[in-house]
C-alpha positions as CSV (number, residue, x, y, z in Angstrom):
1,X,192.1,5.7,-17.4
2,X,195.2,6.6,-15.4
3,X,198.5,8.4,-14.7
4,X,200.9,7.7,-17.4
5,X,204.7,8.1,-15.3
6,X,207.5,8.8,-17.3
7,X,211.1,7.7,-17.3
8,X,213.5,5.1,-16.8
9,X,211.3,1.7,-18.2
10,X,210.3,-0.7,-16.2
11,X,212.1,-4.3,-18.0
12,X,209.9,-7.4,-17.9
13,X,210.6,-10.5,-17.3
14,X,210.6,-12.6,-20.3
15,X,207.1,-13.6,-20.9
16,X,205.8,-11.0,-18.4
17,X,204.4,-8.1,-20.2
18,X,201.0,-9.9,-20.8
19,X,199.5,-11.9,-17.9
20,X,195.6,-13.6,-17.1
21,X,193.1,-10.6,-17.3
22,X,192.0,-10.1,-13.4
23,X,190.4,-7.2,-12.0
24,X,191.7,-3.7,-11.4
25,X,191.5,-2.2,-8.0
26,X,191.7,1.4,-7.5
27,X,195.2,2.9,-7.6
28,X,196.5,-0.5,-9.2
29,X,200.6,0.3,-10.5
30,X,200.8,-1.7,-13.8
31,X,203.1,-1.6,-16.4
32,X,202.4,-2.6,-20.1
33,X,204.8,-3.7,-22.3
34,X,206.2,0.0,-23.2
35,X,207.5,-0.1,-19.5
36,X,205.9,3.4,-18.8
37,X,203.9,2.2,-15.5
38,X,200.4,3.9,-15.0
39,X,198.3,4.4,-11.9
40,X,195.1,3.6,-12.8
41,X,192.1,5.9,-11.3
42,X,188.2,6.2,-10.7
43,X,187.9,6.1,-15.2
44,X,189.9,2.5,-14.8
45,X,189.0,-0.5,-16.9
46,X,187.4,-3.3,-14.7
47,X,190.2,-5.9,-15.5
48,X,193.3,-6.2,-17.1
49,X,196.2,-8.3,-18.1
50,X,199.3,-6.1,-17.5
51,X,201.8,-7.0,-15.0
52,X,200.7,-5.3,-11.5
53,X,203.8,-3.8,-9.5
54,X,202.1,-1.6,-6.7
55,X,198.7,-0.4,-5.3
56,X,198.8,3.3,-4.2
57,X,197.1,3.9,-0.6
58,X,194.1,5.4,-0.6
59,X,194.9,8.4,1.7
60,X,197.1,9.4,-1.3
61,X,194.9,8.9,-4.4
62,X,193.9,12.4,-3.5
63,X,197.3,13.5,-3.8
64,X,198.1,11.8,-7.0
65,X,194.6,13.2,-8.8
66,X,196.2,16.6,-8.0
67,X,199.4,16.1,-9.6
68,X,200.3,18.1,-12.6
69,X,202.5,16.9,-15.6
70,X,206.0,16.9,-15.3
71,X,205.1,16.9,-11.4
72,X,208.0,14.1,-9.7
73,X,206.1,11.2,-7.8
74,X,208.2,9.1,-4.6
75,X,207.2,5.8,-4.1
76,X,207.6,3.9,-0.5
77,X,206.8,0.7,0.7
78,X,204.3,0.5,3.6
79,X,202.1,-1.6,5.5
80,X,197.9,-2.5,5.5
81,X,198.5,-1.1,9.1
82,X,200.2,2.0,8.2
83,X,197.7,2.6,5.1
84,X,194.5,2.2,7.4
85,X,196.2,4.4,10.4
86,X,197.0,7.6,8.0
87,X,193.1,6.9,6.0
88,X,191.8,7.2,9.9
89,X,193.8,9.9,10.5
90,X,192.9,11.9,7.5
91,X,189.3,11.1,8.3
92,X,189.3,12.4,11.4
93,X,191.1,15.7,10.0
94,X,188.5,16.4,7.9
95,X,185.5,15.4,10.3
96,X,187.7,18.2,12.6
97,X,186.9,21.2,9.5
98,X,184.8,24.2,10.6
């Protein structure tokens, strides 16, 4: 299904840890009631009712599916403009390989 990330938990708001089923988007953050978040991948359900905290970029999902355990992830806030500017530019790297 995902990337389970370990350590410090995630604390819910009271009533949060369950919310309306909705769909799941590829590299959806969300956080069950454990407070272990997961990054959710290709294998994800279609929908789910965990609280949502983050979407990884695409030009990263890569990155992440390369990760081994123990393996320390950073996240950082960024843009739609920023996100679509590095998939372009990753694009064009690879369109550039001999």
């Amino acid at each position: 299904m995902g990337y389970r990330l370990s350590g410090e938990p995630i604390k819910h708001k009271e009533g949060m840890t369950n919310i309306i089923s909705a769909g799941i988007s590829l590299g959806t953050v969300q956080v069950p009631g454990d407070g272990q978040p997961i990054i959710l991948m290709a294998d994800r359900q279609t929908s789910g009712g965990y609280a949502r905290i983050a979407l990884v970029i695409t030009v990263d999902l890569t990155l992440i599916a390369q990760m081994r355990p123990g393996n320390i992830i950073h996240f950082k806030e960024t843009t739609f403009e920023i996100a679509a500017q590095l998939n372009i530019n990753r694009h064009n790297v690879l369109l550039n390989l001999h």
